[in-house]
N, C-alpha and C positions, 0 to 999 in steps of 0.2 A: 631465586631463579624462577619459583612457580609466576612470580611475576609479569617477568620478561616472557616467558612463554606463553600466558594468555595475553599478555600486547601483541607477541607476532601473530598470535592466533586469532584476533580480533581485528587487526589493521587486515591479515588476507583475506579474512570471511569478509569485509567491508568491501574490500579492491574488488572480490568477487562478486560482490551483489550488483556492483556499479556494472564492472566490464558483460556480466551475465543479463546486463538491461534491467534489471529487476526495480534498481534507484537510478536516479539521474540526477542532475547537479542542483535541483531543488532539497533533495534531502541534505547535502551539506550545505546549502544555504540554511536549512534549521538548525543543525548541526551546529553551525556558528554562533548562535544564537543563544545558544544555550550557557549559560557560565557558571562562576561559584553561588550566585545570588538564587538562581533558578536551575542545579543541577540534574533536575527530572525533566526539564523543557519539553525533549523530545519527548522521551515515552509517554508523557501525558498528552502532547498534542496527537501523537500518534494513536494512543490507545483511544482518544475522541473519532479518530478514523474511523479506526474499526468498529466501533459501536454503532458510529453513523451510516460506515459501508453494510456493517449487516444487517441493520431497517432495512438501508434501500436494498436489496438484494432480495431480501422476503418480501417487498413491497412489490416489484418488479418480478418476483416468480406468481405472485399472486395476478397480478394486473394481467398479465400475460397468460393467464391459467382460467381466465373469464372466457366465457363464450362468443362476448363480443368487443376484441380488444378494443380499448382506446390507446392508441397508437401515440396520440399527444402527452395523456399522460407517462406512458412508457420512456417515452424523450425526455420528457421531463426530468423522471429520477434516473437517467443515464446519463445525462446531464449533469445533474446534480453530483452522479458517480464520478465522473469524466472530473468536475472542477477540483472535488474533494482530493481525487488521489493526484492529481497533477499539482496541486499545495504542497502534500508530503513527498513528493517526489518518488511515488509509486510506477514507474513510467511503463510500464507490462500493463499495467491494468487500463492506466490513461489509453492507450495505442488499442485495444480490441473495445474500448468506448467508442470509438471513429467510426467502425462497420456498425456498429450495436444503432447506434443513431442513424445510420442510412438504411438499415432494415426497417427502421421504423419510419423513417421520411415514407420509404417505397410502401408501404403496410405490408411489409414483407413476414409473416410469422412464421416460417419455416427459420429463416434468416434471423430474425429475433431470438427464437428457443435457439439456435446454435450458439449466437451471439452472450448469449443467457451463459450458456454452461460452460462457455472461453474466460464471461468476466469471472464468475466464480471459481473455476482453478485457478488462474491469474490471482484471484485476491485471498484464494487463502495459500496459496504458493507463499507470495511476499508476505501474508500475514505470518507466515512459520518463519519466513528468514527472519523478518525483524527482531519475532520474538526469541529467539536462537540468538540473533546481536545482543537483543537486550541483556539476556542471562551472562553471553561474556561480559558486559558491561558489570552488571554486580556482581560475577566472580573477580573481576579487576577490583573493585572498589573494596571488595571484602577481604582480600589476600591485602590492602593497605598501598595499593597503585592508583595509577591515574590514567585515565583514558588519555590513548593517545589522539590524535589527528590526523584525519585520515586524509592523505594532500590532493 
């Protein structure tokens, strides 16, 4: 029975990250991807995310933290943020990437620092759900279950 109940508990917490905008249908396009041959698919491409979202995030509070921004570079790794989380289907993070980049078009640095501190809750928001899925994932695996599919 502990089974069946971290499935339902796994399939809502998923339903809810979707409906809660947190994922978008990029993440179960990875999701698919994943099978018997390469059963860590996700969490590994995901945990590349995060390592890579948190350079840029310390890159981008630094750049921004100069006295005299470079606004180009700042696009840059916003950019760079924007492509990465819209791969994983982080789609919270992707959507406050949109303002973050036209702060920067306009050299807006009031607009920037806000933008700054949106994408940062945003990505460590979704980086706790993930890692909150993942753990159901190998309490499913460890009690001798199988992930379900989340439709």
């Amino acid at each position: 029975m502990e089974v069946v109940q971290l499935q339902r508990s796994f399939l809502e917490y998923s339903s809810s990250l979707f409906q809660e905008g947190f994922l978008d249908a990029q993440f179960s396009q990875l999701q698919q991807l994943q099978d018997e041959s390469n059963p860590q698919f996700v969490m590994e491409v995901v945990t590349l995310f995060f390592e890579d979202s948190e350079r840029l995030l310390n890159d981008l509070t630094f750049a921004i933290e100069q006295p005299n921004v470079d606004f180009k570079n700042v696009d840059a790794h916003v950019h760079q943020l924007k492509g990465s989380s819209s791969s994983i289907g982080a789609h919270r993070v992707t959507n406050v990437c949109i303002p973050f980049r036209n702060s920067c078009e306009e050299q807006n640095i009031q607009g920037c620092l806000r933008c700054l501190t949106l994408v940062k809750q945003e990505y460590f928001l979704v980086k706790n759900k993930l890692e909150t899925l993942f753990r159901l994932e190998q309490q499913i695996v460890a009690a001798g279950g199988v992930i379900p599919m989340v439709e």
